[in-house]
NUVO-876511 format. One line per field, with one value per atom (N, C-alpha, C): x, y, z; atom name; residue number from 1. Coordinates in Angstrom, 2 decimals, always signed. Layout:
BEGIN
c1	c(X | ...)
c2	c(Y | ...)
c3	c(Z | ...)
marti	c(CA | ...)
tornu	c(NUM | ...)
END
This chain:
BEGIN
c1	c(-1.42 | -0.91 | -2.08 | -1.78 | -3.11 | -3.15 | -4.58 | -4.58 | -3.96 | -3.61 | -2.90 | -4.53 | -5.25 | -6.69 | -7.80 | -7.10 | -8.00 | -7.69 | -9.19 | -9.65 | -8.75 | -7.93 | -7.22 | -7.95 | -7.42 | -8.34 | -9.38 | -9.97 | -11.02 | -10.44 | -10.70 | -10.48 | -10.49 | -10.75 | -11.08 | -11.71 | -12.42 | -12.88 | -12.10 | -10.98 | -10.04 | -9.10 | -8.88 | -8.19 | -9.30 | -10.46 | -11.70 | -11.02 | -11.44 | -11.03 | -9.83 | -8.68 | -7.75 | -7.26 | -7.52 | -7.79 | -8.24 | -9.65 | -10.31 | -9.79 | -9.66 | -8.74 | -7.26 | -6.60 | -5.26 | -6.25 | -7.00 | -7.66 | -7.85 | -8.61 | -8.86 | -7.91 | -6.94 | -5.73 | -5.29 | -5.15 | -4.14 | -4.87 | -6.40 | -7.53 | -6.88 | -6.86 | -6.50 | -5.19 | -4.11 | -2.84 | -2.87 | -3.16 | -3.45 | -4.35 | -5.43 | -6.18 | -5.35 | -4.31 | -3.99 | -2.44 | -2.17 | -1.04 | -1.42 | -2.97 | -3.33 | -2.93 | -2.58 | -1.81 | -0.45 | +0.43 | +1.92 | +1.20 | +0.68 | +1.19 | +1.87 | +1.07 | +1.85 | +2.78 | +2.41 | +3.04 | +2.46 | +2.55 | +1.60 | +2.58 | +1.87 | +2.46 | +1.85 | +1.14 | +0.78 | +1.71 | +2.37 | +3.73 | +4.33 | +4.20 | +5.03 | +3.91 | +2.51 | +1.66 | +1.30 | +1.39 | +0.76 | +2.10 | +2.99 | +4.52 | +4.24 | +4.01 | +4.12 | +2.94 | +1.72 | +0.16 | +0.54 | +1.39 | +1.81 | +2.55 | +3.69 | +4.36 | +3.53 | +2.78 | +1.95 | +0.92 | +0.24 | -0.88 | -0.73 | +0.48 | +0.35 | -0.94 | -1.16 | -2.08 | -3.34 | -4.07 | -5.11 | -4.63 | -3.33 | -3.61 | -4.11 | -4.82 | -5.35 | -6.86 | -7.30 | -8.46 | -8.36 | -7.04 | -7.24 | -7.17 | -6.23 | -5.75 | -7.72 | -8.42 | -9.69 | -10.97 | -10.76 | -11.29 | -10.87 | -9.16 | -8.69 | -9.29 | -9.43 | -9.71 | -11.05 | -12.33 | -13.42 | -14.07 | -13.30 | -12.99 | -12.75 | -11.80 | -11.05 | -12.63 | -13.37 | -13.73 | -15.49 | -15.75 | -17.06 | -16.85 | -15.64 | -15.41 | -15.49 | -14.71 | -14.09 | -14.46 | -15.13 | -16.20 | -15.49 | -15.73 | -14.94 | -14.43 | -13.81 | -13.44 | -12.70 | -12.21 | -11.12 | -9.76 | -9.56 | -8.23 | -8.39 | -9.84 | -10.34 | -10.04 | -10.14 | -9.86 | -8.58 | -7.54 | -5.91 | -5.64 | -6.70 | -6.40 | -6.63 | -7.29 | -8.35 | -6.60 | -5.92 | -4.56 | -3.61 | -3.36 | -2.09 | -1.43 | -2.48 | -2.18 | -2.28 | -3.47 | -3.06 | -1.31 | -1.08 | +0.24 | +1.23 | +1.23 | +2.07 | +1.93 | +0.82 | +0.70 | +1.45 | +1.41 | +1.72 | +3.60 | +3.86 | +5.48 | +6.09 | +5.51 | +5.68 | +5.74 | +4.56 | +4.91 | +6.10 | +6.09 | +7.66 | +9.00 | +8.79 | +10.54 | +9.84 | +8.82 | +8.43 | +9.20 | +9.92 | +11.36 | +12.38 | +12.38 | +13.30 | +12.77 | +13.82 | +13.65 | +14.53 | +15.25 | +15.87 | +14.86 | +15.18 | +14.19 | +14.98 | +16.57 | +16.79 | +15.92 | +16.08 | +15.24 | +13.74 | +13.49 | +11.93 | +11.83 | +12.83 | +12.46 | +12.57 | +13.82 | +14.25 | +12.86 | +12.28 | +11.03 | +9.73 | +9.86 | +8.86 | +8.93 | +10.20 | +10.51 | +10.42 | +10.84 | +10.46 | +8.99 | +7.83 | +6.78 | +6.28 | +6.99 | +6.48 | +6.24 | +7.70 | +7.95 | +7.19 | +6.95 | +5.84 | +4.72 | +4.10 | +3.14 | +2.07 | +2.29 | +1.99 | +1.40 | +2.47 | +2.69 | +1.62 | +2.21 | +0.49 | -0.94 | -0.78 | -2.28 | -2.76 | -1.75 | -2.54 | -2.63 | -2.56 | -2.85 | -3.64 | -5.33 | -6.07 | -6.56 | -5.39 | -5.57 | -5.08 | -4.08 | -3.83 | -5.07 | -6.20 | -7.21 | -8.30 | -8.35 | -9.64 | -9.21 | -8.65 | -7.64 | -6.58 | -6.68 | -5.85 | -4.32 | -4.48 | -3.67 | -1.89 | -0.90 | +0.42 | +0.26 | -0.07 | +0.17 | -0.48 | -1.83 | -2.42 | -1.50 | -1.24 | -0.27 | +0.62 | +1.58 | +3.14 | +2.87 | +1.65 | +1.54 | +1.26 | +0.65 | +0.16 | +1.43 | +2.27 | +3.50 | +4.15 | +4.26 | +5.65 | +5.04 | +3.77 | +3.12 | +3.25 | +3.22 | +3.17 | +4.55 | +5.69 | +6.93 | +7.60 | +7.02 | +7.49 | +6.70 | +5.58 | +4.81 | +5.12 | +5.98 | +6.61 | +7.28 | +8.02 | +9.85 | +9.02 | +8.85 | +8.00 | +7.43 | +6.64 | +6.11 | +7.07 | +8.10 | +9.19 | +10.52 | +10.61 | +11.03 | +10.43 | +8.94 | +8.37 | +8.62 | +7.86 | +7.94 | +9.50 | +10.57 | +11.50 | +11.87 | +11.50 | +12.14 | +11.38 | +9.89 | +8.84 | +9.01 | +9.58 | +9.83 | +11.10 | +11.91 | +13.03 | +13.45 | +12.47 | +11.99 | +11.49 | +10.16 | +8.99 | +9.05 | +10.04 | +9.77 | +9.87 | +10.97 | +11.33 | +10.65 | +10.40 | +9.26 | +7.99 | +7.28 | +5.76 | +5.79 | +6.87 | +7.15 | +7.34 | +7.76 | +8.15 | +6.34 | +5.52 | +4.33 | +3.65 | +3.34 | +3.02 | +3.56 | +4.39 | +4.41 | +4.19 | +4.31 | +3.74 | +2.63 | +1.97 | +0.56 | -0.20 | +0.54 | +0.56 | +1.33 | +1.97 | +3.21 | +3.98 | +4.98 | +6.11 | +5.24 | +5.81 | +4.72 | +4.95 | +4.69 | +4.90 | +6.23 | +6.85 | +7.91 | +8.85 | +8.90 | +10.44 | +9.97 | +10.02 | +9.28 | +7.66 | +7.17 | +6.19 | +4.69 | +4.03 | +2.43 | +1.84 | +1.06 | +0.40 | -0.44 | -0.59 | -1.35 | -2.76 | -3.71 | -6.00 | -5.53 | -4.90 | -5.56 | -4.96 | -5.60 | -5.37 | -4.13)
c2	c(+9.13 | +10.16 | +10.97 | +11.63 | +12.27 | +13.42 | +13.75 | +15.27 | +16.83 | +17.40 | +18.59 | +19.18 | +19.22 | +19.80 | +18.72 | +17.42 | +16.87 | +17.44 | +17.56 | +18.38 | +17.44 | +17.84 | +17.19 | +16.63 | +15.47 | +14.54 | +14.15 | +13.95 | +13.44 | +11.82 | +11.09 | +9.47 | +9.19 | +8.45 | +7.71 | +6.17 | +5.88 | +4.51 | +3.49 | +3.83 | +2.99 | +2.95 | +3.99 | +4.44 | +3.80 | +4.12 | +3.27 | +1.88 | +0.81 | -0.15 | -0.92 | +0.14 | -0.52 | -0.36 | +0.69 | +0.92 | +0.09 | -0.35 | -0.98 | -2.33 | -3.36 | -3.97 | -4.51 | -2.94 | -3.14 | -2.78 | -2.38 | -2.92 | -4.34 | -4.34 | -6.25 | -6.92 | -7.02 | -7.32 | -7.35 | -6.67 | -6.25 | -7.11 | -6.81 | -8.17 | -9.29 | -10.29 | -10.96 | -11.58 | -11.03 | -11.48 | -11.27 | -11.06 | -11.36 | -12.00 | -12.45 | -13.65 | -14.98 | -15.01 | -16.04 | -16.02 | -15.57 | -14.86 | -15.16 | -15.53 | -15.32 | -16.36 | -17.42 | -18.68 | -18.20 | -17.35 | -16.73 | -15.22 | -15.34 | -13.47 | -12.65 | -12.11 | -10.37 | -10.13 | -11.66 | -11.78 | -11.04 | -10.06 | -10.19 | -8.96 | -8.97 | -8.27 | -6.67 | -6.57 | -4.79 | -3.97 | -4.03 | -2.63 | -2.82 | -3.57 | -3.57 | -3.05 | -3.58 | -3.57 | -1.82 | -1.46 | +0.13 | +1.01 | +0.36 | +1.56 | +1.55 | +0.17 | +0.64 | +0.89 | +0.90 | +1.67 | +3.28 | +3.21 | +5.28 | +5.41 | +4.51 | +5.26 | +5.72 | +4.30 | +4.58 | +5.28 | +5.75 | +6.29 | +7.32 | +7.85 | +9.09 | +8.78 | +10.19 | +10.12 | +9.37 | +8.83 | +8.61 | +6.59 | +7.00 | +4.94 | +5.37 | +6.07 | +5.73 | +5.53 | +5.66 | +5.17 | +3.06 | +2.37 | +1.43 | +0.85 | +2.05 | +1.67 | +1.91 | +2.43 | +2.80 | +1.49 | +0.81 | -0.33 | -1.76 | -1.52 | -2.51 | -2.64 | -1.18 | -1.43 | -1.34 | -0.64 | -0.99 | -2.69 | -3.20 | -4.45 | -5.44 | -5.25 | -5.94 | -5.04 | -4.28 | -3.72 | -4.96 | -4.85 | -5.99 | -7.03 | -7.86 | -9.11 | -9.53 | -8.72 | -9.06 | -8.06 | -7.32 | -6.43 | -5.04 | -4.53 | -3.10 | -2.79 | -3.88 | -3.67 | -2.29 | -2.49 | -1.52 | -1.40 | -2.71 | -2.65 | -2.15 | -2.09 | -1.44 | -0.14 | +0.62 | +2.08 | +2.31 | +1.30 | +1.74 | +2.02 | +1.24 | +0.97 | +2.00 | +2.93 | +4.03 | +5.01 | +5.24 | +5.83 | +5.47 | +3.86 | +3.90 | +3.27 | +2.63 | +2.12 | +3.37 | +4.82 | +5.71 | +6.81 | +6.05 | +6.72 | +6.39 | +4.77 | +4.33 | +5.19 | +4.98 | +6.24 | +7.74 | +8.03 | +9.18 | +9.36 | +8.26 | +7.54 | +7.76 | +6.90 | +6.42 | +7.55 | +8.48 | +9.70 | +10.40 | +10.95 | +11.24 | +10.88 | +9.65 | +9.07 | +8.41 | +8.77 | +8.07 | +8.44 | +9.55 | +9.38 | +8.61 | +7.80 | +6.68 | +5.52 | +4.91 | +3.90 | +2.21 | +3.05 | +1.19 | +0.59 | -0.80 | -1.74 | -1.94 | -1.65 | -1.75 | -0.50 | +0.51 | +1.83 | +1.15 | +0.43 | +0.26 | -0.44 | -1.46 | -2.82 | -2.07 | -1.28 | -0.67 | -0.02 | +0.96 | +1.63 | +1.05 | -0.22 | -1.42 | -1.66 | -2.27 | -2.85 | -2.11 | -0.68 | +0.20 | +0.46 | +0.44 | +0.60 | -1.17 | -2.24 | -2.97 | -2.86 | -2.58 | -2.21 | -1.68 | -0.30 | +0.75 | +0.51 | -0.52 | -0.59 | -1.11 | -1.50 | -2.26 | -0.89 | -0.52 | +0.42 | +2.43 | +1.69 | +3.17 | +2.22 | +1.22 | +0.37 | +0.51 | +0.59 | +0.52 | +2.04 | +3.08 | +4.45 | +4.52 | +3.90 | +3.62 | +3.58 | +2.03 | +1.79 | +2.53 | +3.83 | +4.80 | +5.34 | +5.84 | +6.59 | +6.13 | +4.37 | +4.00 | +2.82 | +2.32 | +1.28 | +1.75 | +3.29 | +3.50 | +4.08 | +5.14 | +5.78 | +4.97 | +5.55 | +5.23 | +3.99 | +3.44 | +1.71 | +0.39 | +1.10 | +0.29 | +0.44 | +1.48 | +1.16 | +0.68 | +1.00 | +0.08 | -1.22 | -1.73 | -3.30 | -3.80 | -3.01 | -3.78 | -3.68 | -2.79 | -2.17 | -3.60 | -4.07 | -4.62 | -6.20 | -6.34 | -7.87 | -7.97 | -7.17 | -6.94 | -7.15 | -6.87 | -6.75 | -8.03 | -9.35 | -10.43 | -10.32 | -9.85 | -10.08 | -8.32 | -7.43 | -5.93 | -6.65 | -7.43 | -8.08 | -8.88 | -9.35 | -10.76 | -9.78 | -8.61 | -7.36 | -7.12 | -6.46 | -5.80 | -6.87 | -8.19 | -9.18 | -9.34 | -9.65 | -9.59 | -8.99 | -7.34 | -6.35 | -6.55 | -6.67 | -6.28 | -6.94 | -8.33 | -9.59 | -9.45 | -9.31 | -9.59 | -8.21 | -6.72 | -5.65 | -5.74 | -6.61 | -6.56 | -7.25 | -8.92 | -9.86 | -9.38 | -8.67 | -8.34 | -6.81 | -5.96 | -4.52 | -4.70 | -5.35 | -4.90 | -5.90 | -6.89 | -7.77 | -7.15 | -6.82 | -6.24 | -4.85 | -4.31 | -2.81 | -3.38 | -3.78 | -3.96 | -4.65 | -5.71 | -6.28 | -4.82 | -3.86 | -2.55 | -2.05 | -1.53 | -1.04 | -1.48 | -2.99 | -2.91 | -3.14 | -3.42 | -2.92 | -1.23 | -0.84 | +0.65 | +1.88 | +1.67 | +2.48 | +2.94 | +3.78 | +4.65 | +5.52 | +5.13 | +6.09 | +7.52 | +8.73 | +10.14 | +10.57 | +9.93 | +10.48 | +9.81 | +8.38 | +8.11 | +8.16 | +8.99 | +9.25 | +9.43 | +9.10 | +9.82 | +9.05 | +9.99 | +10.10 | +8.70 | +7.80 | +6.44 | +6.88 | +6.10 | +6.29 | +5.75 | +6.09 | +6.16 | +4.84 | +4.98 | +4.06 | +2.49 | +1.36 | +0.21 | -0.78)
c3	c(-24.61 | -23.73 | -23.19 | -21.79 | -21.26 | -22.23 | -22.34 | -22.88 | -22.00 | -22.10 | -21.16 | -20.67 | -21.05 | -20.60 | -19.59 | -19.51 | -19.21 | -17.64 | -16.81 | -15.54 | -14.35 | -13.35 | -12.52 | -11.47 | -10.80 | -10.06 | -11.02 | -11.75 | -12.96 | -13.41 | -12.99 | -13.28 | -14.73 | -15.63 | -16.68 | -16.46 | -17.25 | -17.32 | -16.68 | -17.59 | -17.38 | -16.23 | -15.86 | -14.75 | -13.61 | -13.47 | -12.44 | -12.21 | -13.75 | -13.28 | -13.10 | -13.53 | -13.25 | -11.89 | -11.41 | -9.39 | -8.86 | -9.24 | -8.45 | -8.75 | -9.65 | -9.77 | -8.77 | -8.64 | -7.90 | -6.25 | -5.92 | -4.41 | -4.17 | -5.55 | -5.50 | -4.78 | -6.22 | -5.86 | -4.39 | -4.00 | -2.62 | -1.62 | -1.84 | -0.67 | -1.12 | -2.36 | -2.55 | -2.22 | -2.86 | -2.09 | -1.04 | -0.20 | +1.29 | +1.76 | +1.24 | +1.75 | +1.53 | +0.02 | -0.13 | +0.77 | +1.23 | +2.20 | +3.86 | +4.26 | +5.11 | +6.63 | +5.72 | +6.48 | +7.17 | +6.46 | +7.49 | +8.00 | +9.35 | +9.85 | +9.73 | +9.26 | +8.90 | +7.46 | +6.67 | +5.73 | +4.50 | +3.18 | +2.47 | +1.36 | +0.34 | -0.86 | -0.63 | +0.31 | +0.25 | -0.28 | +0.45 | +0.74 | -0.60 | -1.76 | -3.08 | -4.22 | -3.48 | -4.63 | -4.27 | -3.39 | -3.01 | -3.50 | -3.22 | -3.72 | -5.36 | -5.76 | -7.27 | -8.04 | -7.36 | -7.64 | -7.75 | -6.30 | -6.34 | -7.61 | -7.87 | -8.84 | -9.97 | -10.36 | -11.71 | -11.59 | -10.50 | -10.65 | -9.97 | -8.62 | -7.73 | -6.47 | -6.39 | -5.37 | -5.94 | -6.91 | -7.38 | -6.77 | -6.31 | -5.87 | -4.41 | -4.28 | -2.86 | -2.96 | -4.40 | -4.76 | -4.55 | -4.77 | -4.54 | -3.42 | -2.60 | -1.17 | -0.69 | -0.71 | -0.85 | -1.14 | -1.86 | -2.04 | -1.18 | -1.15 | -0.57 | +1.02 | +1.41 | +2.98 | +3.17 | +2.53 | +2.17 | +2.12 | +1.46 | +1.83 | +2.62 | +3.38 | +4.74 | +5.48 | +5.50 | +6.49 | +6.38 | +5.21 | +4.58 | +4.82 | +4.62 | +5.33 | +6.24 | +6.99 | +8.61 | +9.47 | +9.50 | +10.09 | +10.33 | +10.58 | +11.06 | +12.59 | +13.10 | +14.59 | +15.15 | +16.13 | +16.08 | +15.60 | +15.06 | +13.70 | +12.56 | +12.36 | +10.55 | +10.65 | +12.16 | +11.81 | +11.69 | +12.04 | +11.75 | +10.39 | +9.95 | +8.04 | +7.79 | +8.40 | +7.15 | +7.58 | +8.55 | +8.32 | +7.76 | +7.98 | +7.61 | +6.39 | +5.83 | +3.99 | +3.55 | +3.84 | +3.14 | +3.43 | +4.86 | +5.04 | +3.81 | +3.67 | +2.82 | +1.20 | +0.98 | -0.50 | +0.04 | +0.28 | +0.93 | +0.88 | +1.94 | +1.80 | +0.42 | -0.05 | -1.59 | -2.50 | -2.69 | -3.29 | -2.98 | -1.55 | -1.27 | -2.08 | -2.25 | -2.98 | -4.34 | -4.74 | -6.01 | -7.16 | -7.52 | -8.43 | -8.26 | -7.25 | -6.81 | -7.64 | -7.74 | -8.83 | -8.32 | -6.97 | -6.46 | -5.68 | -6.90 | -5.84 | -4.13 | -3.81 | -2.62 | -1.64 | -2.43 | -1.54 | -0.87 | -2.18 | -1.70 | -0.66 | -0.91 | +0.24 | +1.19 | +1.56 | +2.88 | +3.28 | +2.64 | +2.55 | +3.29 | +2.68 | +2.85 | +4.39 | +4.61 | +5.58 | +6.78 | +6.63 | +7.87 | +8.25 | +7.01 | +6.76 | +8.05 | +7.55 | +8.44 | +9.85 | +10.19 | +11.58 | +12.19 | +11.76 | +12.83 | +12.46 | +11.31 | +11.07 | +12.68 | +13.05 | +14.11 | +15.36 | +15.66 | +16.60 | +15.97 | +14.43 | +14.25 | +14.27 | +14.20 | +14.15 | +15.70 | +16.52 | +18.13 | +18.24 | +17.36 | +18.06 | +18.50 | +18.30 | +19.03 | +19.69 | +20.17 | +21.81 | +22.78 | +22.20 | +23.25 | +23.73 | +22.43 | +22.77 | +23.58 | +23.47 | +23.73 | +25.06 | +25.07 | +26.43 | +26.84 | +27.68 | +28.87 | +28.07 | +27.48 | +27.38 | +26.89 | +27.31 | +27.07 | +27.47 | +28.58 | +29.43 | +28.31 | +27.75 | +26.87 | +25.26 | +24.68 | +23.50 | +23.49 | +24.93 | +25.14 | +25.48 | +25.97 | +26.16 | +24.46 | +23.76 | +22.37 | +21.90 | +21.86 | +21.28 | +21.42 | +22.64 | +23.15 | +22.68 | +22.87 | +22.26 | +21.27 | +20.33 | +18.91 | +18.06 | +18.90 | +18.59 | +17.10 | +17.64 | +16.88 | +15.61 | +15.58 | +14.31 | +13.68 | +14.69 | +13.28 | +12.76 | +13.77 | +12.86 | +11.58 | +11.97 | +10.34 | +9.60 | +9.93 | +9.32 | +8.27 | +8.84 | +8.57 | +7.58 | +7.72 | +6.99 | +5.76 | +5.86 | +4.47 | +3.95 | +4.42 | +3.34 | +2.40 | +3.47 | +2.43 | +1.86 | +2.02 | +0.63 | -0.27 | +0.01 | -1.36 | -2.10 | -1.50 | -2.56 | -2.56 | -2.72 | -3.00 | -3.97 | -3.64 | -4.89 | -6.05 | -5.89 | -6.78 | -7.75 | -6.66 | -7.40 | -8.72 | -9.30 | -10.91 | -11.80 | -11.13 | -12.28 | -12.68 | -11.48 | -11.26 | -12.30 | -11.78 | -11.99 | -14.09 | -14.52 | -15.66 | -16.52 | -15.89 | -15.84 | -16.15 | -14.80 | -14.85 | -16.29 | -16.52 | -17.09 | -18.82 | -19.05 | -20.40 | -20.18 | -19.90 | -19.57 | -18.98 | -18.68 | -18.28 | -18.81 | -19.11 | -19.94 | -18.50 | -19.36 | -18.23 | -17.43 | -16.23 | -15.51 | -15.58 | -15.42 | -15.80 | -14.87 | -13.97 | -12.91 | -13.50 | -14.03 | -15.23 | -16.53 | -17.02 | -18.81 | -18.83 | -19.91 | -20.35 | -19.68 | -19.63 | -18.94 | -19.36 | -18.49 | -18.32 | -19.86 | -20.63 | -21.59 | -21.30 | -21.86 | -21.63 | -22.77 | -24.04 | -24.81 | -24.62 | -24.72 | -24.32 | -24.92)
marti	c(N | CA | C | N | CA | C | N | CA | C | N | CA | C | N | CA | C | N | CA | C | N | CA | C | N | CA | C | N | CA | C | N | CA | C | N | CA | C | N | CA | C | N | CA | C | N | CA | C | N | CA | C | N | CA | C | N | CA | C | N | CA | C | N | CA | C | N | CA | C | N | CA | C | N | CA | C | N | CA | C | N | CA | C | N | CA | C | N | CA | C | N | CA | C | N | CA | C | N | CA | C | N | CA | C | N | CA | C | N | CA | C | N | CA | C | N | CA | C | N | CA | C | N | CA | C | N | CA | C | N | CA | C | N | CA | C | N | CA | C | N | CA | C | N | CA | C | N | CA | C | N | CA | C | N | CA | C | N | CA | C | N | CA | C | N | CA | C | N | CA | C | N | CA | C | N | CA | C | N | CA | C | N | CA | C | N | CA | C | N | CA | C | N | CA | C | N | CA | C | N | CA | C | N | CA | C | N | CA | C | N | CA | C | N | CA | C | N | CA | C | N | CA | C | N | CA | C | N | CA | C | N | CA | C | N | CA | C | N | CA | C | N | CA | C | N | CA | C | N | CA | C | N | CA | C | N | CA | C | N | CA | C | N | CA | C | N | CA | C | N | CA | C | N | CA | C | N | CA | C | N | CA | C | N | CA | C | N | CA | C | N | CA | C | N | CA | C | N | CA | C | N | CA | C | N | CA | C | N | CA | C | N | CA | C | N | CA | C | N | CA | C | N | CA | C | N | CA | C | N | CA | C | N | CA | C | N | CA | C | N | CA | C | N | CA | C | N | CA | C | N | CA | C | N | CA | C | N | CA | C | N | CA | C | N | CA | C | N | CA | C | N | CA | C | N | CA | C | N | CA | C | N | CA | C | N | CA | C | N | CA | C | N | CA | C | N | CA | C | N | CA | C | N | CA | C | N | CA | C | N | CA | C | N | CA | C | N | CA | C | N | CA | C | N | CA | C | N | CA | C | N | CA | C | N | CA | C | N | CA | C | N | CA | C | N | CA | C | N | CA | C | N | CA | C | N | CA | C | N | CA | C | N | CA | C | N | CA | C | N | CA | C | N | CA | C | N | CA | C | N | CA | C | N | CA | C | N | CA | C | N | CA | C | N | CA | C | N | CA | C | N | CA | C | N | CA | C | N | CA | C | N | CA | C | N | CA | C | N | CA | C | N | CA | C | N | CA | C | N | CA | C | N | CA | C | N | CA | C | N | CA | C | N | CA | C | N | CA | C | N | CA | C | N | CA | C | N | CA | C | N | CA | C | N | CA | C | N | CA | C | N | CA | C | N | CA | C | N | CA | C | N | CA | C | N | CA | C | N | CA | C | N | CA | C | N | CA | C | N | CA | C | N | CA | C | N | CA | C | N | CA | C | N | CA | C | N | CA | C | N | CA | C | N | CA | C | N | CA | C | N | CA | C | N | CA | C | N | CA | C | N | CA | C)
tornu	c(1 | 1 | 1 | 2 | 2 | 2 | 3 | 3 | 3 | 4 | 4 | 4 | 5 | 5 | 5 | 6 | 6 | 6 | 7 | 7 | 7 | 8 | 8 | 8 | 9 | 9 | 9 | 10 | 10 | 10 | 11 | 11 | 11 | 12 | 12 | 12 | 13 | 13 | 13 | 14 | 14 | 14 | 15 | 15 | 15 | 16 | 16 | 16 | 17 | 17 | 17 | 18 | 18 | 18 | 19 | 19 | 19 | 20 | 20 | 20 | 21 | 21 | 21 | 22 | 22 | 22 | 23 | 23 | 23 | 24 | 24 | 24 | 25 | 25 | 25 | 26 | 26 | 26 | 27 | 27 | 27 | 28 | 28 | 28 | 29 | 29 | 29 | 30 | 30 | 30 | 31 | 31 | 31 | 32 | 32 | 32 | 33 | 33 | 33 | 34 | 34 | 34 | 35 | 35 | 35 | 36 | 36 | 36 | 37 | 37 | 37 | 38 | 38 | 38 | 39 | 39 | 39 | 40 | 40 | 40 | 41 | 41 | 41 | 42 | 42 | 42 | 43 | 43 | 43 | 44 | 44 | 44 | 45 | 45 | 45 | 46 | 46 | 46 | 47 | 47 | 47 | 48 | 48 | 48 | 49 | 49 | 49 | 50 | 50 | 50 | 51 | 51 | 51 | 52 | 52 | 52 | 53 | 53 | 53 | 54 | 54 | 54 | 55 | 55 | 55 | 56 | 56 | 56 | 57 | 57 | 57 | 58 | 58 | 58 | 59 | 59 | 59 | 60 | 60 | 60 | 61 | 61 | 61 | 62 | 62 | 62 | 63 | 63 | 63 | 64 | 64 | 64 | 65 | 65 | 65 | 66 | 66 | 66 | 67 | 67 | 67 | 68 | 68 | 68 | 69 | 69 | 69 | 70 | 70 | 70 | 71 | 71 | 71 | 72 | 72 | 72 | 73 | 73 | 73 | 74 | 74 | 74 | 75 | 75 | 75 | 76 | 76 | 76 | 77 | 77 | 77 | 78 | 78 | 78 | 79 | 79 | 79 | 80 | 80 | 80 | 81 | 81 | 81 | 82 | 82 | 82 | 83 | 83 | 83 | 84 | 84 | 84 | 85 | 85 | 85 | 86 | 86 | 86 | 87 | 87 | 87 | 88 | 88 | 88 | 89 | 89 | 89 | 90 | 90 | 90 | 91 | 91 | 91 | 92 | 92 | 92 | 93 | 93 | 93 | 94 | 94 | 94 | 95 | 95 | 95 | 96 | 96 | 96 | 97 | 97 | 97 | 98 | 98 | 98 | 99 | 99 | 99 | 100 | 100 | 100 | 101 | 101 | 101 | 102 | 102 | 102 | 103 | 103 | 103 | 104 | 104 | 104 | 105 | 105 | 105 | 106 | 106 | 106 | 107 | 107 | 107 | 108 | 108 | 108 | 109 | 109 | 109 | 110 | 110 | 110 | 111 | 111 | 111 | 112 | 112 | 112 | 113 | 113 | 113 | 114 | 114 | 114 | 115 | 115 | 115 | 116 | 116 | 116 | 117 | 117 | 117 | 118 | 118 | 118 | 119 | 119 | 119 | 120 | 120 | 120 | 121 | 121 | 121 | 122 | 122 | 122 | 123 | 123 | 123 | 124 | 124 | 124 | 125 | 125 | 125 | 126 | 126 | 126 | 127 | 127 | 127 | 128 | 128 | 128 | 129 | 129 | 129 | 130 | 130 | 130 | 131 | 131 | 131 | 132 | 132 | 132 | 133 | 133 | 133 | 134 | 134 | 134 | 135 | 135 | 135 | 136 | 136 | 136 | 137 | 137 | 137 | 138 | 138 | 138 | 139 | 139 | 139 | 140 | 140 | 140 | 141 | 141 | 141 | 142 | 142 | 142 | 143 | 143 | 143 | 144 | 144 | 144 | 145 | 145 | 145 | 146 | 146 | 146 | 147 | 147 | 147 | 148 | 148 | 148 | 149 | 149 | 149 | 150 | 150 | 150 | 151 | 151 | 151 | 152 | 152 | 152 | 153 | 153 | 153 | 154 | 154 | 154 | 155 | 155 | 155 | 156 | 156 | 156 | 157 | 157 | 157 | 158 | 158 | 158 | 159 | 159 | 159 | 160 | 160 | 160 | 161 | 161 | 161 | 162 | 162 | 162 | 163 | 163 | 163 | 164 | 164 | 164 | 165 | 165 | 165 | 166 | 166 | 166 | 167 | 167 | 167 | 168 | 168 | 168 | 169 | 169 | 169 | 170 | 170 | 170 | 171 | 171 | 171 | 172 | 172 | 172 | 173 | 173 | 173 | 174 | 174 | 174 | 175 | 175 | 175 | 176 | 176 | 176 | 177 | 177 | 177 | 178 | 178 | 178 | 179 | 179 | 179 | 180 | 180 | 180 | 181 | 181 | 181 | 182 | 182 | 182 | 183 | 183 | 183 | 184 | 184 | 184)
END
C-alpha cells in the first residue's frame, strides 16, 4: 500500500518501469496492428493505464508518442499526438469510477471518431484555414468510422480481461478499492 506521506507526483521505481513499459506496449500493439488502418489497441490500453495509474498514465502516453515521433519522424501528424492521446487520459479520468466495459467501448469509440478531425487541427492552422480542415475532415471520414469500429470492439472485447491481467499484477486500483501496491 502507498505510504500516506509519500510526496505527490513522485514516481517509484516501479511505477517508472511499469509506465514505460505500458508506452512500449501501446508502440507495439500498433506496429503489430499496422497492416489494418486506424486499427489498434490504444484507446483500451490508455483507459485502463488511467484507471490504474490516474494522471501519472500520461507518463506512458509520453513515451508512447516520443516514440511514434523517433521512428517515423515528427511530421505534422506527430504534433496531433502531443494533444490528443493526452486528451484521452484526460477523458478517462473523467469517468474513471466507471467500471462498464460497455461505457468504455462507447468512450473508445467516440474517441475514434473525432480522433481524426482533432489530428487535422493543424491543418486549420497551417493549410488554409476552415477549407483545409473540412477537406481532411471529409477525406478522413472512412478511416474515423474504422477508427471508431475498432476502438469499440477491442474495449469492449479486452476491457475486463486486461483490466483483471492489470490488476493481479497491479492490485485494485485506488478508485475501486484499495491503493496500487510498490511491493511486487
Amino acid at each position: 500500500m502507498r505510504s500516506p506521506s509519500r510526496p505527490a507526483g513522485k514516481l517509484t521505481a516501479r511505477e517508472i518501469c511499469i509506465l514505460a513499459l505500458m508506452g512500449a506496449l501501446l508502440f507495439a500493439t500498433k506496429a503489430a496492428l499496422a497492416s489494418i488502418p486506424n486499427i489498434n489497441l490504444n484507446a483500451v490500453i490508455i483507459i485502463l493505464t488511467t484507471i490504474f495509474f490516474g494522471w501519472r498514465a500520461m507518463y506512458a502516453v509520453a513515451v508512447y508518442v516520443m516514440l511514434e515521433g523517433l521512428i517515423f519522424g515528427g511530421g505534422v501528424w506527430w504534433f496531433g499526438y502531443l494533444y490528443t492521446w493526452p486528451l484521452l487520459v484526460a477523458i478517462a479520468m473523467a469517468f474513471r469510477k466507471n467500471d462498464s466495459a460497455l461505457m468504455w467501448a462507447v468512450i473508445a469509440a467516440v474517441f475514434g471518431l473525432v480522433f481524426g478531425p482533432l489530428m487535422y487541427l493543424e491543418w486549420f492552422a497551417i493549410n488554409g484555414g476552415w477549407e483545409g480542415f473540412f477537406a481532411m475532415w471529409v477525406a478522413g471520414i472512412p478511416y474515423d468510422l474504422t477508427h471508431c469500429g475498432g476502438n469499440f470492439v477491442f474495449t469492449l472485447a479486452l476491457y475486463r480481461p486486461l483490466y483483471r491481467v492489470m490488476e493481479k499484477f497491479l492490485g485494485t486500483p485506488a478508485v475501486h478499492g484499495k491503493q496500487i501496491s510498490e511491493e511486487t
